[in-house]
C-alpha positions in Angstrom: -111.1 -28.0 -75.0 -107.9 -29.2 -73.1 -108.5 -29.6 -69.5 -105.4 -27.3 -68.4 -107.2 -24.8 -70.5 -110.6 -25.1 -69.2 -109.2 -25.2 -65.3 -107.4 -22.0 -66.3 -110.2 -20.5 -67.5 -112.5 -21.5 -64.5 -109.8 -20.6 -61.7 -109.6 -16.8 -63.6 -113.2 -16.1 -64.4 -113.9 -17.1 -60.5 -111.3 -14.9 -58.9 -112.2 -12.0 -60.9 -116.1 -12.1 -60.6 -115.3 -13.0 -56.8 -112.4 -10.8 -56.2 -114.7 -7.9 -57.6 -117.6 -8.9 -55.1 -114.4 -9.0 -51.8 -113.4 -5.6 -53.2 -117.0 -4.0 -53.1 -118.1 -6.1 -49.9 -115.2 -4.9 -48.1 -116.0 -1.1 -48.7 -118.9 -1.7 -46.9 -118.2 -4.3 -44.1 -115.0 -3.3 -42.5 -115.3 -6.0 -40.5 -114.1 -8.3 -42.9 -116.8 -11.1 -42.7 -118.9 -10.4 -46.3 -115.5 -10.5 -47.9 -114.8 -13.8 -45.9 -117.9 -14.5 -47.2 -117.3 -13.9 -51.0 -114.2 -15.9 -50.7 -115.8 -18.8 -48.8 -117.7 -19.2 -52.2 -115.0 -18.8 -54.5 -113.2 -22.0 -52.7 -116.5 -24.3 -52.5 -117.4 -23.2 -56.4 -113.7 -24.1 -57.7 -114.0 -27.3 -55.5 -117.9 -28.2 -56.8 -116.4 -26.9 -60.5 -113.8 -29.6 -60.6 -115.6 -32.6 -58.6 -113.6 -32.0 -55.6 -115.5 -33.3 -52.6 -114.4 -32.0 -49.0 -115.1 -33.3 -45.9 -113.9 -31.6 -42.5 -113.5 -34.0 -39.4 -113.4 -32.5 -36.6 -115.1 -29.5 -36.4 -115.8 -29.8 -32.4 -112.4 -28.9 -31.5 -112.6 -25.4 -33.0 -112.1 -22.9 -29.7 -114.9 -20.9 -28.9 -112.0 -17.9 -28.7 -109.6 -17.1 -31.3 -106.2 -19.5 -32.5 -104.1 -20.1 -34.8 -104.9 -22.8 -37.2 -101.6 -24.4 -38.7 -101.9 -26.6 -41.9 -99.6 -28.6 -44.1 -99.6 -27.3 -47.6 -99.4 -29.3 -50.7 -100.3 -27.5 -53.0 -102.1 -24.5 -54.7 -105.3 -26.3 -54.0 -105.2 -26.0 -50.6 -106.2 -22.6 -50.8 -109.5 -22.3 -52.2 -110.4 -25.7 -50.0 -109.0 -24.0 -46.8 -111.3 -20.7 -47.4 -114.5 -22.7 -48.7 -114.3 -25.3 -45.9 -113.2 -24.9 -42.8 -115.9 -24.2 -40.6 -115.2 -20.7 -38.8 -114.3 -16.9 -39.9 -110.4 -16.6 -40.1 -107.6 -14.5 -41.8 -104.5 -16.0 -43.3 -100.8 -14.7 -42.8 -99.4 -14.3 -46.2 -96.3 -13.3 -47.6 -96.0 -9.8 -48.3 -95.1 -10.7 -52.3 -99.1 -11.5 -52.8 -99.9 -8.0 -52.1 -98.3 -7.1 -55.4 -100.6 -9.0 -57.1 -103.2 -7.4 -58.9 -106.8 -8.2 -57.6 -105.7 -11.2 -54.9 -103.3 -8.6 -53.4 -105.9 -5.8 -53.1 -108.8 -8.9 -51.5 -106.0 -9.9 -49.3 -105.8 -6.2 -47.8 -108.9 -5.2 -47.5 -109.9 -8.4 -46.5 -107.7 -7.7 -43.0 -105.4 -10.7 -43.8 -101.9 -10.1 -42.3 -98.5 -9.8 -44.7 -95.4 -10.8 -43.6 -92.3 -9.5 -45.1 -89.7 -12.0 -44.7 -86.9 -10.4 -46.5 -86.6 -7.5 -43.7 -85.6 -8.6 -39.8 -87.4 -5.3 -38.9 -90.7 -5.4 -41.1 -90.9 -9.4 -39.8 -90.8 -8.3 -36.7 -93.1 -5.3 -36.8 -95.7 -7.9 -39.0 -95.6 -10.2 -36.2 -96.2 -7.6 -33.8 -99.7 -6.3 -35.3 -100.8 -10.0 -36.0 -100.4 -11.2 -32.1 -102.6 -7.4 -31.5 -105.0 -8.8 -34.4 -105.3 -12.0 -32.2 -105.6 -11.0 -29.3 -108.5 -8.7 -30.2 -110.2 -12.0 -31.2 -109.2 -12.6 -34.6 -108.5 -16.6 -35.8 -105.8 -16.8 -38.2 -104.0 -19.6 -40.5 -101.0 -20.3 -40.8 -98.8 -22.6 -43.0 -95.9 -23.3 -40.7 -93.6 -24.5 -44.0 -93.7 -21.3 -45.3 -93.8 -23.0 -48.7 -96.0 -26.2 -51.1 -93.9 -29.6 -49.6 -92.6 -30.9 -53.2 -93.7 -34.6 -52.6 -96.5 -34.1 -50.5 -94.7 -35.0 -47.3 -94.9 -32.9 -44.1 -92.1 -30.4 -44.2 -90.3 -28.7 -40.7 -92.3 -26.2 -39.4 -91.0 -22.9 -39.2 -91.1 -20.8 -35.3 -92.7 -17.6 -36.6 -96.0 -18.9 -36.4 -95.6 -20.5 -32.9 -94.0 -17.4 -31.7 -97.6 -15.6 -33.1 -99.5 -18.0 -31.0 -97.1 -18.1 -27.8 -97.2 -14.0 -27.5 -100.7 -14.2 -28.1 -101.6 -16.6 -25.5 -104.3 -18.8 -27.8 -104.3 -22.2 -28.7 -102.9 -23.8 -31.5 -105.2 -26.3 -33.4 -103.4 -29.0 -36.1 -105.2 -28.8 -39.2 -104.2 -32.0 -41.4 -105.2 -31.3 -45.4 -105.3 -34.8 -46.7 -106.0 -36.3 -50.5 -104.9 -32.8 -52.2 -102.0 -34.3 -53.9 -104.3 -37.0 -55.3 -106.7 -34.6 -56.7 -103.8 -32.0 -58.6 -100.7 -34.1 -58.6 -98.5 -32.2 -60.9 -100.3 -28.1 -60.7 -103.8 -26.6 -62.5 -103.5 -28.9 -65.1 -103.5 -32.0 -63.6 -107.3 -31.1 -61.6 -109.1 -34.0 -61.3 -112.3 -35.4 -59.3 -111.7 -37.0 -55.8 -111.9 -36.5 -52.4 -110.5 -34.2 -49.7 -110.7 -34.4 -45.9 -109.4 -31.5 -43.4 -109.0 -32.6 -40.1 -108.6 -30.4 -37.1 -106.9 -31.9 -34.1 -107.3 -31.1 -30.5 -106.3 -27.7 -29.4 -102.7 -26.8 -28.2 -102.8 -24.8 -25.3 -100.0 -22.1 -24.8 -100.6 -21.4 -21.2 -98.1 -21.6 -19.3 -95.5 -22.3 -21.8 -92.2 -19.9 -22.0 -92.1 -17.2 -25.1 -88.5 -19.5 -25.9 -91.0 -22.5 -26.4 -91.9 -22.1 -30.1 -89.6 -24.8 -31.2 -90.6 -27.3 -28.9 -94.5 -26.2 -30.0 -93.3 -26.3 -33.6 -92.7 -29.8 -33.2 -95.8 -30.8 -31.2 -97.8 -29.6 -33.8 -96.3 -31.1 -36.8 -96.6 -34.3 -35.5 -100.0 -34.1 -35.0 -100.4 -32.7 -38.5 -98.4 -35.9 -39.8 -100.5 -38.6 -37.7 -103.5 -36.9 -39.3 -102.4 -37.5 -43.0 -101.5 -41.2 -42.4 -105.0 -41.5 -41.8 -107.0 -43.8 -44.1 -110.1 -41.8 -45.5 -112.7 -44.0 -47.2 
């Protein structure tokens, strides 16, 4: 069997067993963490599936209160890797397109993860509004400050929004630097192959003290962090 074809198959039969288990944990913990749970599996299972060893560095500087968590993104891989390794409970601020999706739209709302709707000033605004209140009340949340996969694997500009998030919030903001995804599915789900992948969490950001016009400067400071952290040489 082709590889694209068996990665296909693997990816689907995983989020639909797993999805099913989010859906039906979710009804009975509204708290969110057996769902978290459910998908923490579905990311180390895809990862074990396809030889993809993931090591966090780093895991100290997670806050003992909640943050947001911003991350380059490569690729679709990221995902599964990002929910079945990093070491703490956490939603994810989505675009509000993936809650049309059948099964991953329905996990992603029951699960408490936050849509954003980007094509609508108002509904953007109202989105960011209930995730600072989500924050504030102690949730962690990540973020992919791009807003999109970087096409060559290089660190794109980091969009405000998610500063803003962390800057009305008043939590920290911790670099997370996904390294070695690009090596392990170059060119999408049918390039999967064996390797190795390291997320490395950087030294809390504080906010404190910083003006809610800061988010640009924050923006900045947080993407270069990310970019020192993929330079990094993993053996």
């Amino acid at each position: 069997m082709p590889r694209a074809v068996l990665a296909a198959l693997l990816v689907g039969l995983y989020t639909t067993v797993f999805g099913v288990a989010c859906l039906a944990s979710a009804l009975l913990d509204r708290r969110g963490r057996w769902p978290h749970a459910c998908v923490r599996l579905w990311g180390r299972l895809l990862a074990r599936s396809f030889g993809i060893q993931v090591r966090v560095e780093g895991a100290g500087h997670v806050p003992a209160g909640p943050a947001v968590f911003a991350a380059n993104h490569v690729s679709a891989a990221d995902i599964p890797i990002v929910f079945g390794f990093l070491p703490f409970e956490f939603r994810i601020i989505h675009k509000k397109s993936l809650s049309l999706v059948p099964l991953v739209g329905w996990c992603l709302a029951l699960g408490g993860h936050i849509a954003i709707d980007r094509s609508n000033a108002f509904r953007a605004r109202r989105s960011l509004t209930t995730a600072v209140e989500r924050v504030r009340n102690g949730v962690s949340v990540v973020v992919f400050p791009e807003g999109t996969r970087s096409p060559d694997g290089s660190v794109g500009l980091f969009k405000r929004g998610s500063f803003t998030l962390a800057l009305n919030a008043g939590v920290p903001v911790v670099p997370v630097s996904i390294v070695g995804v690009r090596q392990v599915m170059p060119r999408g789900l049918g390039s999967l192959r064996s390797g190795k992948v390291v997320l490395r969490l950087h030294p809390p950001i504080p906010t404190s003290g910083r003006s809610a016009d800061a988010a640009e400067a924050l923006a900045d400071e947080v993407r270069g962090a990310v970019i020192r952290g993929c330079q990094e040489v993993f053996a």
